[in-house]
C-alpha positions as semicolon CSV with decimal commas, in nm:
position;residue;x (nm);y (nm);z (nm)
1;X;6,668;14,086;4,565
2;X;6,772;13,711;4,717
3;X;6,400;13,530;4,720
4;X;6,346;13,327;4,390
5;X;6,038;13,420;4,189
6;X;5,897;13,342;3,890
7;X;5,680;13,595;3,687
8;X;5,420;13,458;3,452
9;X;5,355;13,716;3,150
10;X;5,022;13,660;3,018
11;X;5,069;13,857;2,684
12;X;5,355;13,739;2,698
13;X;5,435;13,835;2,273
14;X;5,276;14,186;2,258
15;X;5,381;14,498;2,253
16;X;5,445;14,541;2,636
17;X;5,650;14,229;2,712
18;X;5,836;14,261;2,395
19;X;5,916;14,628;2,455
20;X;5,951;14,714;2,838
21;X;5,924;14,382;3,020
22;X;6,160;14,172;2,892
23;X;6,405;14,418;2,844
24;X;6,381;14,613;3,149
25;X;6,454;14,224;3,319
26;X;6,733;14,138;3,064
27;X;6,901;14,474;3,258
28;X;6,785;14,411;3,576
29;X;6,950;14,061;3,513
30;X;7,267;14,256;3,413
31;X;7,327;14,497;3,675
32;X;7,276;14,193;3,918
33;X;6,964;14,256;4,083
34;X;6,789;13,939;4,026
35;X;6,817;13,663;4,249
36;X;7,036;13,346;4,156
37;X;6,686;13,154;4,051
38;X;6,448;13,316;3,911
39;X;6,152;13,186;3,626
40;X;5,986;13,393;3,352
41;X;5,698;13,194;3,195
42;X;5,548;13,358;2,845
43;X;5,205;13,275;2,814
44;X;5,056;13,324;2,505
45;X;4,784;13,160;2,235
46;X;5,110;13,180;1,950
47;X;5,260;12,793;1,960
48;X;5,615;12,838;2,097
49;X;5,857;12,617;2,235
50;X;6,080;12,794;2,493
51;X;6,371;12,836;2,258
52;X;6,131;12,975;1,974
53;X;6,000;13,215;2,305
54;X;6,376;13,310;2,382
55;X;6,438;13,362;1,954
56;X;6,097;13,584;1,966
57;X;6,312;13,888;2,094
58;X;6,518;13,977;1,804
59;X;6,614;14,316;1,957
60;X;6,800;14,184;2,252
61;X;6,980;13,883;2,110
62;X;7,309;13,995;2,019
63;X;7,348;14,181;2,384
64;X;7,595;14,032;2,587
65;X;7,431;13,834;2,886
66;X;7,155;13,770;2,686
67;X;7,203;13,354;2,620
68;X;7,253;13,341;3,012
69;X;6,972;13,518;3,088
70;X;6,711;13,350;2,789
71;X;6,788;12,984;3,037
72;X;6,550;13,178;3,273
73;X;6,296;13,193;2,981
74;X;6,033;12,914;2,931
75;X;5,677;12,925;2,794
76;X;5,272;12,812;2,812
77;X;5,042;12,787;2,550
78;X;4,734;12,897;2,600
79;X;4,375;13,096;2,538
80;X;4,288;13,313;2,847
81;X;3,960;13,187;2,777
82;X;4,022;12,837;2,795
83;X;4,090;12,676;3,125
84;X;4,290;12,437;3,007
85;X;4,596;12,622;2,952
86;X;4,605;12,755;3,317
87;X;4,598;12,367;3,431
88;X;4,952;12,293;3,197
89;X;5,050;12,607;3,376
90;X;5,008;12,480;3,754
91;X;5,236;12,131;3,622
92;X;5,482;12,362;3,467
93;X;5,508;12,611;3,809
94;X;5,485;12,254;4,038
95;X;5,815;12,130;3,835
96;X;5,968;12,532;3,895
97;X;5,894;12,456;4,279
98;X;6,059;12,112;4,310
99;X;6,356;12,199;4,166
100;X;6,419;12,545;4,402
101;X;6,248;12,269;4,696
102;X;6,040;12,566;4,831
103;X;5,702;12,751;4,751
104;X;5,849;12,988;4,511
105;X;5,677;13,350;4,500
106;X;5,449;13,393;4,233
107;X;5,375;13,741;4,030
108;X;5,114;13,716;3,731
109;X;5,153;13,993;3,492
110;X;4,868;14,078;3,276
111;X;5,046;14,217;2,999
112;X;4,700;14,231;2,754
113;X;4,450;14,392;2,663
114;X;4,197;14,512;2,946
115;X;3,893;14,253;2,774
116;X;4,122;13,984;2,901
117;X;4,142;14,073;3,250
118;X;3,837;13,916;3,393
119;X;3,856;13,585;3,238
120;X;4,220;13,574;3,381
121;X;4,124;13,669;3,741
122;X;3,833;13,392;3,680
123;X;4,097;13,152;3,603
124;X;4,330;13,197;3,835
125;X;4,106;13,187;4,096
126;X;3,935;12,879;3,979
127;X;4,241;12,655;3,985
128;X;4,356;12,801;4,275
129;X;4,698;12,897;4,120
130;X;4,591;13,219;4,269
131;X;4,679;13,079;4,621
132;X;5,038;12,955;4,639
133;X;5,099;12,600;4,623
134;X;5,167;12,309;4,841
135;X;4,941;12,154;5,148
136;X;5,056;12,489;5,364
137;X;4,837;12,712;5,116
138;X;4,504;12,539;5,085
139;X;4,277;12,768;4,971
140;X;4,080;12,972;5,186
141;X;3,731;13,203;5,239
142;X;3,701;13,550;5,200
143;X;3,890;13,783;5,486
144;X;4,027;13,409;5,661
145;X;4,267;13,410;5,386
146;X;4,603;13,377;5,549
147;X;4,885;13,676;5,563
148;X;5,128;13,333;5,531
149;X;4,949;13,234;5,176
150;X;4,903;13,588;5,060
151;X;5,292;13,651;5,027
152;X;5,333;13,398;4,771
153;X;5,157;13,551;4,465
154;X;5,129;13,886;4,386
155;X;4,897;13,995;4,029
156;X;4,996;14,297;3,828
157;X;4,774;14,485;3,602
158;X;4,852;14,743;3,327
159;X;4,646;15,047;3,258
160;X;4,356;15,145;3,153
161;X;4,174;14,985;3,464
162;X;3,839;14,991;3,293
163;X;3,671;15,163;3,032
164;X;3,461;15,425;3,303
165;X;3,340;15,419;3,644
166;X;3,159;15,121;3,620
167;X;3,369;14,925;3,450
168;X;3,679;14,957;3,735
169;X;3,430;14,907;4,002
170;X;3,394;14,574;3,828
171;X;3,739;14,502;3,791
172;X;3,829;14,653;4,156
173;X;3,529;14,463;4,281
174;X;3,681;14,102;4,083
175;X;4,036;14,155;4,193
176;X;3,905;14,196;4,542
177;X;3,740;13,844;4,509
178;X;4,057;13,728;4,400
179;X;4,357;13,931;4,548
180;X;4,426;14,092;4,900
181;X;4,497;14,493;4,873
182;X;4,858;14,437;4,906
183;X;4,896;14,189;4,652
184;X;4,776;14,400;4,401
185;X;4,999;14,620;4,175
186;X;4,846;14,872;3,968
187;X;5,076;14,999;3,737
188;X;5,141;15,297;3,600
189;X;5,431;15,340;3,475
190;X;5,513;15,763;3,498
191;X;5,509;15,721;3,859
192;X;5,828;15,557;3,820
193;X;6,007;15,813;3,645
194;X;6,284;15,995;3,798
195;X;6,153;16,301;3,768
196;X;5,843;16,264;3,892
197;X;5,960;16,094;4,204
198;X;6,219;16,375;4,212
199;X;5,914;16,621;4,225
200;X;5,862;16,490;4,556
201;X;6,197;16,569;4,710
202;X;6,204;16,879;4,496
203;X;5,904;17,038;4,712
204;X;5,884;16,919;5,038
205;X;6,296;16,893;5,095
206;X;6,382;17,229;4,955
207;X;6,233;17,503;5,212
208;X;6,271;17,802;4,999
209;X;5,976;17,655;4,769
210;X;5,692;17,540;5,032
211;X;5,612;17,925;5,146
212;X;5,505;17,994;4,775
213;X;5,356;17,677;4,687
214;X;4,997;17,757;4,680
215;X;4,669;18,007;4,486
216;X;4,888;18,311;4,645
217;X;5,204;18,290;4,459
218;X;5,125;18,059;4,177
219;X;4,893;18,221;3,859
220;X;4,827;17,915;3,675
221;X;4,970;17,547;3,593
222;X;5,051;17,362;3,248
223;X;5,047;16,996;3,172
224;X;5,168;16,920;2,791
225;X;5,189;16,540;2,713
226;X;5,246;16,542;2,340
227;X;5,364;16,285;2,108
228;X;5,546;16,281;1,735
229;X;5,360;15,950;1,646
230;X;4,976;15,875;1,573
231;X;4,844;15,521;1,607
232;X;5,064;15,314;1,455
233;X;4,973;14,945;1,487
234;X;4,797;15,017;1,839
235;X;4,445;15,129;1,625
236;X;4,295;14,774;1,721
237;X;4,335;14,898;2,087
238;X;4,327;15,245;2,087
239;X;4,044;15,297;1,851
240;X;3,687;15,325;2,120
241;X;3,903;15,400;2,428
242;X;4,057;15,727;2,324
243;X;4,327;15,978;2,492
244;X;4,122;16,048;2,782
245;X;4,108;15,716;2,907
246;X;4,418;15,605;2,736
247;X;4,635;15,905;2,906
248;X;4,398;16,118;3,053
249;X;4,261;15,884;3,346
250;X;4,611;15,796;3,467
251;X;4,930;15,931;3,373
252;X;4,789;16,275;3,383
253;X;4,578;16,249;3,694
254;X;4,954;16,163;3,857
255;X;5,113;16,471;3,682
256;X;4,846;16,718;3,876
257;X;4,908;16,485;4,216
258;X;5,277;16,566;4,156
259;X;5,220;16,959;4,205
260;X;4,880;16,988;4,405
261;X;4,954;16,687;4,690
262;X;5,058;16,807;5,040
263;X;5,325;16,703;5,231
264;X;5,273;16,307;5,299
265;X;5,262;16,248;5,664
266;X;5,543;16,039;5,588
267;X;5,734;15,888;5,283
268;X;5,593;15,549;5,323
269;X;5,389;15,352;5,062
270;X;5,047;15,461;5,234
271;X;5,179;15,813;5,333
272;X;5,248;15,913;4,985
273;X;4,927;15,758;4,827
274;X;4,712;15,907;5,084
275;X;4,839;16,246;4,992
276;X;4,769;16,141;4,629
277;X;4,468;16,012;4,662
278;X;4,303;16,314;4,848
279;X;4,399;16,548;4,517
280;X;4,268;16,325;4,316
281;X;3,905;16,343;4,520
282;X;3,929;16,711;4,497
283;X;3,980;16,778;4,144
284;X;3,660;16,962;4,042
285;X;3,422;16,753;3,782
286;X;3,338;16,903;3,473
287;X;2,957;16,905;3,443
288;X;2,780;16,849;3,104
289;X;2,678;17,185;3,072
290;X;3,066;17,292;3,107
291;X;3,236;17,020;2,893
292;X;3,194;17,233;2,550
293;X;3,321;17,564;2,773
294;X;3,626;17,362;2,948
295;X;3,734;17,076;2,679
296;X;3,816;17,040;2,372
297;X;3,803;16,750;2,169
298;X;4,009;16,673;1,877
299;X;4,145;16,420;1,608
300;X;4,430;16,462;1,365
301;X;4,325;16,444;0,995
302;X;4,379;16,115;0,819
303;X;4,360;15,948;1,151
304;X;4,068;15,715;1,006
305;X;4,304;15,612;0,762
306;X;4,536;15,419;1,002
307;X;4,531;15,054;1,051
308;X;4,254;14,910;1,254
309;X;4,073;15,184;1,275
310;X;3,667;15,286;1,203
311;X;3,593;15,438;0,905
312;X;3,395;15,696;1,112
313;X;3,553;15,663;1,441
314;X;3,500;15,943;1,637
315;X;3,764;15,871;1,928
316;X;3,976;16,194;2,058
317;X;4,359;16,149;1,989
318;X;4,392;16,511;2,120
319;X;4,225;16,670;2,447
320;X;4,304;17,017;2,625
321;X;4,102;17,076;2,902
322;X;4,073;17,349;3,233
323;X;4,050;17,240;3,557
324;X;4,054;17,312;3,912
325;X;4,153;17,138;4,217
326;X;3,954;17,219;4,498
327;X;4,209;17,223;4,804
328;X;4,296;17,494;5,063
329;X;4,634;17,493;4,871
330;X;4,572;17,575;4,541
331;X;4,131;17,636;4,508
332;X;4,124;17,860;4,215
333;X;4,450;17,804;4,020
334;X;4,350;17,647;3,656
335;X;4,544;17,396;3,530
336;X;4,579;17,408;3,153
337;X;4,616;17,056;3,027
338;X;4,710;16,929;2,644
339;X;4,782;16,578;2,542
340;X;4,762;16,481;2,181
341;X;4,881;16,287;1,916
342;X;5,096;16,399;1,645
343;X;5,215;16,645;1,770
344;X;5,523;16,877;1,696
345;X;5,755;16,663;1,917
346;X;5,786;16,428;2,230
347;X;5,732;16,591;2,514
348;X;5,608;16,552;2,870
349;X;5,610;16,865;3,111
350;X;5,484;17,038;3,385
351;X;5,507;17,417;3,381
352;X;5,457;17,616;3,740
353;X;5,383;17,961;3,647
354;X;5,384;18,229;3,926
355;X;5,218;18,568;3,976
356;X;5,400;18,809;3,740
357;X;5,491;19,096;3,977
358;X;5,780;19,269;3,813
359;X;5,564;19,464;3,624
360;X;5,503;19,694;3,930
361;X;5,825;19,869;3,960
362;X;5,945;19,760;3,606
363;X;5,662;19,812;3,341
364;X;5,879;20,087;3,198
365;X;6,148;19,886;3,131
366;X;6,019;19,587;2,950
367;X;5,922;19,378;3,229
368;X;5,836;18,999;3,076
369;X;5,481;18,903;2,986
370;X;5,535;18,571;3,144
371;X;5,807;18,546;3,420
372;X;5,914;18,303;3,670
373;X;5,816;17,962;3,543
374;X;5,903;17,615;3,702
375;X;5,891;17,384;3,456
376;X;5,960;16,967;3,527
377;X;6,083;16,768;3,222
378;X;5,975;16,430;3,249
379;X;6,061;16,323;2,900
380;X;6,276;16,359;2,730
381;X;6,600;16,507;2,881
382;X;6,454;16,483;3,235
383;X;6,521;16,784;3,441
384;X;6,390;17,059;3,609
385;X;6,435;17,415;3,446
386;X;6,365;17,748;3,653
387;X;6,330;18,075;3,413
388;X;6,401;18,423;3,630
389;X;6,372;18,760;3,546
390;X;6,697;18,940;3,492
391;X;6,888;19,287;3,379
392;X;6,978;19,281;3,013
393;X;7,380;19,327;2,975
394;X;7,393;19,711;2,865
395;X;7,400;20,109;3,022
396;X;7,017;20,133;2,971
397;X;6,786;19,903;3,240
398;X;6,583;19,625;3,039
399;X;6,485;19,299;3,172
400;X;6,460;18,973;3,011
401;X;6,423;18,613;3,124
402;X;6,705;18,381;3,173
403;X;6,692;18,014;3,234
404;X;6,841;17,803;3,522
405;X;6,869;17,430;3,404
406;X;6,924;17,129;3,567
407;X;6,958;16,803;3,349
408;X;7,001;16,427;3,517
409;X;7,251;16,342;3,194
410;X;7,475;16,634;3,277
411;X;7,437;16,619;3,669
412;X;7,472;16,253;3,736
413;X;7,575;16,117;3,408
414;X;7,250;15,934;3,365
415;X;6,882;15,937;3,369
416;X;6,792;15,760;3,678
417;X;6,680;15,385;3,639
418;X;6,426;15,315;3,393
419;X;6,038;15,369;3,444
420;X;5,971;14,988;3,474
421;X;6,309;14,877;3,604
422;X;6,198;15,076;3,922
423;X;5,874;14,910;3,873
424;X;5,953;14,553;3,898
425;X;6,184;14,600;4,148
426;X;5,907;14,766;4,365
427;X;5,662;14,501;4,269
428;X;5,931;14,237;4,386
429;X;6,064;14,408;4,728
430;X;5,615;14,451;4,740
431;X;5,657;14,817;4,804
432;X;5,285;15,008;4,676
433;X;5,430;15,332;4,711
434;X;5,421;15,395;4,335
435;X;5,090;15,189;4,273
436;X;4,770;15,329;4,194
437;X;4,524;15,240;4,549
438;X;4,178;15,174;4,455
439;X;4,050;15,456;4,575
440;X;4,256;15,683;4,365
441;X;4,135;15,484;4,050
442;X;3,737;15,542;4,148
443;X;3,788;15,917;4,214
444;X;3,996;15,948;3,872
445;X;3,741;15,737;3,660
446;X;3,445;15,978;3,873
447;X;3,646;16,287;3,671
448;X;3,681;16,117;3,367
449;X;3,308;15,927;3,337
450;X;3,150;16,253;3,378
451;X;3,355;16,401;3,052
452;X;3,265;16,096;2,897
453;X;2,884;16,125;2,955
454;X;2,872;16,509;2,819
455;X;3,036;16,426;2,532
456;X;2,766;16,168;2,450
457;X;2,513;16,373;2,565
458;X;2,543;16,709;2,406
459;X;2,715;16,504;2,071
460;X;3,071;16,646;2,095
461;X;3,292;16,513;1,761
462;X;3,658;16,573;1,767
463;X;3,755;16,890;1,599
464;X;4,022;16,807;1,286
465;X;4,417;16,932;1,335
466;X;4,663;16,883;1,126
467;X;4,943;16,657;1,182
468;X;5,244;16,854;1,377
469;X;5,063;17,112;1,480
470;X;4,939;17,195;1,859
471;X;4,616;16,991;1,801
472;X;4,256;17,258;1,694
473;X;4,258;17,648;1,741
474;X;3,984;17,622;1,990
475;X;4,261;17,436;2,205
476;X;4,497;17,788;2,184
477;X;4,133;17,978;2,285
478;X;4,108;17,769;2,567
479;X;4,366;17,946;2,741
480;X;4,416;18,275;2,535
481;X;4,035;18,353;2,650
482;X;4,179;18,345;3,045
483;X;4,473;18,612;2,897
484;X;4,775;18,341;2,920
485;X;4,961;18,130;2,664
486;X;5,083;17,787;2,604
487;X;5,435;17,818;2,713
């Protein structure tokens, strides 16, 4: 990237700056692709100078490049609720722009919590630093807004994008007010992992796959996201919002995209999230009537014990649900989906499991219960594993499965470029391929609001588990009940 920018972090000392932004920029900033001049403003309610802002990450200070790269580092104090920060920060940006002598691009990064959203967008918008800067970017109306001021700022938002379906109508509807379409940048983050980019190529650039890709060849699909950890000091947070929406609503809505989209009618930004977007509208809703049949709902013991967390909170940190999306392609192939909390390990995957046929010619001969499995790694150890059916070594014939595995460590000696590396360097080049598009958000929060709603309604609590285990029985008879397994 050549164009100067400068990036304004609002959040700029939690969790997310601390532990993927800044770093991900420190090694951007390393392997050189960060322009000569470029401006990282902290802004914050903690009273910093910029060198106590450059001191506040311990982690990376002892890296070599680091000093050179903190003189890019400065920082604003202020309340997001208080306008008067946001008027320090248009003198501080003004100064940033005389000294490059141009209208330097703008990206605002809402790095906070989603209660802070609004007043930000109101803020922005009111002092205009929403708009650019100098005489050539007065601000103007509704759809007049010029394509010429529009390329100067850019706002990116983290996920959850609301609370329910209401809620991110409200937010879509406010950074409409605010933002163009293509200045926005909805992040999440999986869809900038290797693998599930690779998925892509995987599918539609390997022939031998397309032919079976669909309800005739394919029995059933599993989704595991699973974590070792619980809480931790994220109870303030996650505590009322849950797995579902924490997880649920995005980064596995873009794990069933990966496997159910068709072929994009190109690979271009709108292409690819068209294609996304129309498996998202066709994933079946769970009615109320169903959601006790089709989810379960679960919490690890002790979990009201963690910090910042209700003495009788009932929110999920475990979900397992079956669903179905309704396309020509794959209409009536379940997924199987489990995400939870302290669980036995880290683990992200998506499991492909085809209709066992061996059994026809080969039942005598101890033909496998499950068979040929695809299964996508996307943490950790990304890769792609395919498990095949072969002869046992031996005079008698017996079958058994054997794996074929392909690792991005062992293959290209590395794991690809990090989630939000290939992130920001998206959101800088302004390429929305790997954004979230409105409409994808309103069909996923349609899915998730209606779980949501039968929970309250028919008074679903979370069913206890115990820590390292697979989250509540009832989650094994989800599936068992249909005659599969967890894998």
């Amino acid at each position: 990237m050549q164009s100067s920018f400068v990036m304004v972090i609002f959040g700029a000392t939690g969790d997310l700056a601390q532990n993927k932004l800044i770093p991900s920029l420190f090694s951007l900033f390393k392997q050189k692709q960060l322009p000569t001049d470029f401006f990282i403003v902290g802004f914050s309610r903690r009273e910093l100078s910029d060198s106590d802002f450059g001191s506040y990450f311990k982690a990376l200070q002892d890296k070599e490049g680091w000093n050179e790269f903190a003189k890019h580092l400065s920082y604003q104090k202020g309340s997001f609720d208080d306008i008067s920060g946001y008027s320090e920060l248009i003198d501080k940006l003004k100064k940033l722009d005389d000294k490059i002598g141009a209208c330097v691009t703008r990206f605002f990064y809402l790095a906070t919590p989603p209660d802070h959203y609004q007043n930000i967008l109101k803020f922005l918008r009111e002092t205009k630093l929403s708009e650019g800067c100098g005489p050539h970017f007065a601000p103007l109306s509704g759809a007049s807004r010029s394509k010429q001021e529009s390329k100067w700022t850019r706002i990116i938002i983290e996920k959850p994008f609301g609370k329910d379906l209401e809620t991110a109508k409200a937010l879509d509807m406010k950074l409409s007010e605010v933002f163009e379409e293509k200045q926005i940048f909805r992040v999440d983050h999986y869809l900038g992992k290797e693998t599930m980019q690779n998925i892509i190529a995987f599918r539609f650039a390997n022939g031998i796959f397309e032919p079976v890709w669909n309800k005739n060849f394919i029995d059933h699909v599993q989704i595991t996201w699973a974590e070792e950890q619980g809480v931790k000091e994220r109870g303030n947070f996650f505590d009322g919002v849950g797995l579902l929406r924490d997880v649920g609503q995005n980064h596995l809505m873009q794990l069933v995209t990966a496997v159910a989209m068709e072929s994009p009618k190109s690979f271009s930004k709108e292409g690819v999230r068209d294609a996304r977007a129309e498996v998202i509208k066709k994933i079946r809703c769970v009615e109320s009537s169903e959601v006790s049949k089709n989810i379960v709902r679960g919490q690890y013991e002790n979990y009201r014990s963690e910090k910042n967390v209700a003495k009788n909170s009932n929110t999920e940190t475990f979900v397992a649900m079956k669903i179905f999306v309704d396309t020509d392609r794959m209409a009536g192939v379940p997924f199987y989906i489990r995400m939870g909390k302290k669980m036995p390990k880290n683990l992200v995957e998506i499991s492909v499991v085809f209709i066992q046929t061996c059994h026809i010619l080969f039942k005598e001969y101890g033909c496998p219960e499950i068979g040929n499995v695809l299964v996508f790694r996307i943490q950790p150890d990304e890769g792609i594993n395919l498990r095949v059916i072969a002869k046992k070594p031996g005079a008698k014939l017996s079958l058994g499965t054997v794996n074929m595995n392909f690792s991005y460590e062992d293959q290209f000696r590395t794991n690809g470029a990090d989630a939000y590396e290939k992130v920001l360097l998206d959101i800088f080049a302004g390429d929305q391929m790997l954004f979230n598009r409105s409409d994808e958000l309103e069909s996923s929060w349609e899915f998730i609001t209606k779980i949501l709603k039968g929970w309250a309604n028919l008074g679903v609590e979370p069913l206890k588990y115990k820590a390292g285990t697979w989250g509540p029985e009832e989650a094994e008879a989800l599936i068992e009940k249909d005659g599969r397994k967890w894998i």
